[in-house]
C-alpha positions as CSV (number, residue, x, y, z in Angstrom):
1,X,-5.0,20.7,-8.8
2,X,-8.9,20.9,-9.6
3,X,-11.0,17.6,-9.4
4,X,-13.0,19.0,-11.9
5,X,-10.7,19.3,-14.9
6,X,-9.8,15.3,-13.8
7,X,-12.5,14.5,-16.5
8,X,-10.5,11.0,-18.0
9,X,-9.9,7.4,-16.8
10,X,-6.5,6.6,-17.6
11,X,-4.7,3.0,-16.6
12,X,-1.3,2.8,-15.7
13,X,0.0,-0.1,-16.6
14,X,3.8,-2.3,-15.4
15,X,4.8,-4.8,-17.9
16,X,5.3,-8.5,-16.3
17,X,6.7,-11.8,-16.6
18,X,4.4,-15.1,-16.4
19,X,6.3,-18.3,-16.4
20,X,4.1,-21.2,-17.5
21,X,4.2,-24.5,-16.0
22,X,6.0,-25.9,-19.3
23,X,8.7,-23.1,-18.5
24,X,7.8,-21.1,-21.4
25,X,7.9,-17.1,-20.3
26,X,5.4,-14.9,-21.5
27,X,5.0,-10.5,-21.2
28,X,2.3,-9.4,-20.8
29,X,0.7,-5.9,-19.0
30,X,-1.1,-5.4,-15.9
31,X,-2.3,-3.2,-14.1
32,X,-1.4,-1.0,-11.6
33,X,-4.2,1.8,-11.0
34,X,-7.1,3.6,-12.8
35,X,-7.4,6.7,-11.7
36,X,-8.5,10.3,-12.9
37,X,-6.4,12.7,-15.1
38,X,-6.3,15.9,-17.2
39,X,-5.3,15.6,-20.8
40,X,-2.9,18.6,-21.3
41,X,-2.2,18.7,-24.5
42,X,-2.4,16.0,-27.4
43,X,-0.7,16.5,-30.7
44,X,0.5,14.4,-33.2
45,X,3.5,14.8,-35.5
46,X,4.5,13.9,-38.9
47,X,8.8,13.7,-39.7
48,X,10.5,12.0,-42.0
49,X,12.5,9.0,-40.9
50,X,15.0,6.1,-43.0
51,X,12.1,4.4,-43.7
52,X,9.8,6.8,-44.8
53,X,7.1,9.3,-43.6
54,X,5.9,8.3,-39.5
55,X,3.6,9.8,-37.3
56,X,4.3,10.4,-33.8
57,X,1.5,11.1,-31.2
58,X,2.3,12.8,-28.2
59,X,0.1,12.8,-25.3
60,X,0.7,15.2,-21.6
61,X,-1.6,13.6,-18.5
62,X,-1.6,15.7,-15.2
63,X,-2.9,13.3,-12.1
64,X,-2.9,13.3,-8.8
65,X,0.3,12.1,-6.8
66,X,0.9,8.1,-7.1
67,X,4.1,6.5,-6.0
68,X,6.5,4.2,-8.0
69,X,6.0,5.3,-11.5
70,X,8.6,5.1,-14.0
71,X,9.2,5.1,-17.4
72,X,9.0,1.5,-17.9
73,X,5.3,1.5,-16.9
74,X,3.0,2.7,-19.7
75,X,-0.3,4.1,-19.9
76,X,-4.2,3.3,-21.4
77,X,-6.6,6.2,-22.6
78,X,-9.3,5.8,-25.2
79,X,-8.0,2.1,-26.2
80,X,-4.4,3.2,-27.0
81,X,-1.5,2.7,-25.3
82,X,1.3,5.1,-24.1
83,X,5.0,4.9,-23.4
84,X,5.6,7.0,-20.9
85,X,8.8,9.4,-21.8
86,X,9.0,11.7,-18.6
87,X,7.5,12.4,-15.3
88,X,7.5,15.6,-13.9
89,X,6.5,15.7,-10.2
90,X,4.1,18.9,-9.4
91,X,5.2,20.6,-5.7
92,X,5.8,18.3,-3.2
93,X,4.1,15.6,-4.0
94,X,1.0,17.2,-4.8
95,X,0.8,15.4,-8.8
96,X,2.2,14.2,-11.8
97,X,2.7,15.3,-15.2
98,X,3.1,12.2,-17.2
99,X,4.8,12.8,-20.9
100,X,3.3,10.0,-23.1
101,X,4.5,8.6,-26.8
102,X,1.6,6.5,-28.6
103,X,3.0,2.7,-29.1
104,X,3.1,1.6,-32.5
């Protein structure tokens, strides 16, 4: 993996749980490291679904190795945010390839 085609900021985000003195519970994101990746490929996608016409943007990130990334963790780029829908690990620990659906 290059450092120079690691030309984005991406944040990688893990949803939480806050509990409020009152005992109310509130989600919200935080997050879990900014770091450097190469946007693979971007694309988005128009289908027909039961309500009507959608779009779906798809998003591929390649980064270096971080551990303890799942799919319930979601990812930041440009002011939009990600779901992540697969993590491929690159040789042996060496990177990621991070599979990314826009939110809606």
């Amino acid at each position: 993996m290059r450092a120079g085609k690691l030309d984005r900021t991406i944040t990688i985000e893990r949803q939480t749980e806050t509990i409020a003195p009152s005992g109310s519970v509130s989600n919200g994101w935080t997050p879990v490291a900014t770091i450097r990746a190469e946007v693979v490929q971007q694309s988005a996608n128009e289908f027909l679904s039961g309500f009507g016409e959608a779009e779906n943007s798809t998003i591929i990130f390649r980064l270096r190795y971080v551990p303890g990334i799942t799919t319930a963790d979601r990812v930041t780029y440009n002011g939009t945010a990600y779901d992540l829908e697969e993590i491929k690990e690159i040789g042996r620990r060496r990177g990621l390839e991070l599979r990314a659906v826009a939110t809606a």
